[in-house]
C-alpha positions in Angstrom: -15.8 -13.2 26.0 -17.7 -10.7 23.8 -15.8 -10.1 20.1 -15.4 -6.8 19.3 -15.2 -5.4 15.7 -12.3 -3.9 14.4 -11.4 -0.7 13.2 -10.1 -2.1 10.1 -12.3 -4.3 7.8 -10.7 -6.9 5.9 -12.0 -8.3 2.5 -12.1 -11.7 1.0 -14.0 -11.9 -2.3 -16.9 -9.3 -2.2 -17.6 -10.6 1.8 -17.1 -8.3 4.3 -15.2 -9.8 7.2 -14.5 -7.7 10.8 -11.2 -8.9 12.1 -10.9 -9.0 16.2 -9.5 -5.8 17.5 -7.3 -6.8 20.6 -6.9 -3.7 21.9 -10.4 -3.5 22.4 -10.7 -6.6 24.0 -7.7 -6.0 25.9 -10.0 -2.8 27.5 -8.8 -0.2 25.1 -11.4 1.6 24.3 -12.6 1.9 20.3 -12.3 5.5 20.0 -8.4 6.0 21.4 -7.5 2.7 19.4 -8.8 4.6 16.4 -7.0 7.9 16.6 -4.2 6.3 17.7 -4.5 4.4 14.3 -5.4 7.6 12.6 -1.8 9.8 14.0 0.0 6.8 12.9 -1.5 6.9 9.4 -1.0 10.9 9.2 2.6 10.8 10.5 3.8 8.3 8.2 2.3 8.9 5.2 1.3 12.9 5.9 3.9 13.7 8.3 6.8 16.2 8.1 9.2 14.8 5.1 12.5 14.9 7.4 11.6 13.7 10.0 8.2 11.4 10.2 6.7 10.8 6.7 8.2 7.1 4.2 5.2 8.7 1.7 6.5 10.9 -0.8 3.9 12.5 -3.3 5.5 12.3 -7.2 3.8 14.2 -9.7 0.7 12.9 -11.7 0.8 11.3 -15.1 -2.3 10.0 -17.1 -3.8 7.4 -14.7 -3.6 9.8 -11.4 -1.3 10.5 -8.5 2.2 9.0 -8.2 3.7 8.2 -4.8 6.4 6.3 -3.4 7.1 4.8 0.0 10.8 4.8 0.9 13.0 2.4 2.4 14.9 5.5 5.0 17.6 3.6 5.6 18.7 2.8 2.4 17.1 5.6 0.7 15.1 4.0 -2.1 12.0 2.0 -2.9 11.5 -1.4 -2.7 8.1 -3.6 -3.7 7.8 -5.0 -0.3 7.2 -1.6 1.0 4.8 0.0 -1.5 2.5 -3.0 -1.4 2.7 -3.2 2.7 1.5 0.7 2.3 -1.2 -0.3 -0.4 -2.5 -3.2 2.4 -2.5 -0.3 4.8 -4.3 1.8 2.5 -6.8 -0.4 1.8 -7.2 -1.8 5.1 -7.7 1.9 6.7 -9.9 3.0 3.4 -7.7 5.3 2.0 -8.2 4.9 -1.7 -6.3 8.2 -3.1 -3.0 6.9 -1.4 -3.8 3.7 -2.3 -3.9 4.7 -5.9 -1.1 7.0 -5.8 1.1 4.3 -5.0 -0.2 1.8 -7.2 0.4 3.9 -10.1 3.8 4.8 -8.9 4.4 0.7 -8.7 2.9 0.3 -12.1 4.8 3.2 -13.6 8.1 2.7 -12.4 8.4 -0.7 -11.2 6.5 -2.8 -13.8 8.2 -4.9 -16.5 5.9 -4.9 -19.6 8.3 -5.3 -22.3 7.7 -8.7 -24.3 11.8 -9.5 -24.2 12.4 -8.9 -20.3 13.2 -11.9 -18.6 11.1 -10.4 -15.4 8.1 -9.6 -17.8 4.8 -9.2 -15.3 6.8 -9.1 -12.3 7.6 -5.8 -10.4 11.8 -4.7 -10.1 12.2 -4.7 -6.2 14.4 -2.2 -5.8 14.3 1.4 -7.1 15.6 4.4 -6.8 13.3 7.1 -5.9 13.2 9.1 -9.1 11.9 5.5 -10.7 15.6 4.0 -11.9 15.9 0.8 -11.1 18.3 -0.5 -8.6 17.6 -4.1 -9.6 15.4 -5.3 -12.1 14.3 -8.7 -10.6 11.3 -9.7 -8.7 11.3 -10.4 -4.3 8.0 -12.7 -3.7 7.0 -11.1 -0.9 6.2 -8.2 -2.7 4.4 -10.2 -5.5 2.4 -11.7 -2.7 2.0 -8.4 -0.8 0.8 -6.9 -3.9 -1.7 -9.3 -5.1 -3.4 -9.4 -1.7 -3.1 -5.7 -1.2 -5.4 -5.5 -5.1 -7.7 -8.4 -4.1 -8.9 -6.7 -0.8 -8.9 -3.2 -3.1 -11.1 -4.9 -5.4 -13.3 -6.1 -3.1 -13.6 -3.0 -0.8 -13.9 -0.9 -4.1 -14.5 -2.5 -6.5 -12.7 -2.4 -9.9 -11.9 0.7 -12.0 -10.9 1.5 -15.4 -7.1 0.8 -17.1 -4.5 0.1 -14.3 -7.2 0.3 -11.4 -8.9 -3.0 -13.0 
């Protein structure tokens, strides 16, 4: 059986690795797995906002776009969900929503404050105008996000302030 390269490279380090595309290998060819990638990607993250899109555009402040995935059913923002978008991002080399997001996680979700018992951890739960619902940490955003900014690096490499 011949391996096929994926649509989607995947990082470690600085190495390039192509993951096995299944589709393909299934018979699917390349090209329709792509686009059908491609609608997927435009309908959720570029799609109408009442009816297909969880990415929401939010302004800009000093270190770029802001954007925000929402949780639809319970109508707010949670850490798993913006660092599954950022591994998406990434993954499908889109680096302004990728950014946007970040920023919006950084900005809103981010506990810098010396005294806060959660200081360097992200609050899991917003609500969509940035307030938090909770102010503890989940671990599998932690996790989601580290990865999500490892494979960034390494497809991008590192930029300046919050993009380091």
């Amino acid at each position: 059986m011949t391996r096929s390269l994926a649509p989607l490279l995947i990082l470690v380090g600085c190495i390039p690795l192509q993951a096995r595309n299944l589709f393909v290998e299934a018979g699917v060819p390349k090209r329709q797995v792509e686009k059908k990638l491609d609608a997927a990607f435009q309908q959720l993250f570029h799609g109408d906002p009442a009816t297909e899109a969880i990415y929401f555009t939010a302004g800009r402040n000093a270190n770029g776009d802001l954007a925000y995935l929402s949780d639809v059913a319970h109508h707010d923002v949670r850490t798993e969900g913006m660092s599954y978008g950022m591994m998406i991002a990434v993954q499908l080399n889109k680096k302004a929503e990728f950014d946007a997001l970040w920023n919006w996680s950084k900005t809103y979700m981010y506990h810098a404050q010396a005294d806060h018992p959660a200081r360097g951890f992200f609050s899991w739960s917003m609500k969509t105008d940035g307030t938090p619902n909770s102010e503890t940490p989940a671990p599998d955003g932690e996790e989601y996000y580290v990865a999500a900014l490892y494979f960034a690096s390494g497809r991008w490499g590192n930029g300046a302030g919050i993009y380091n």
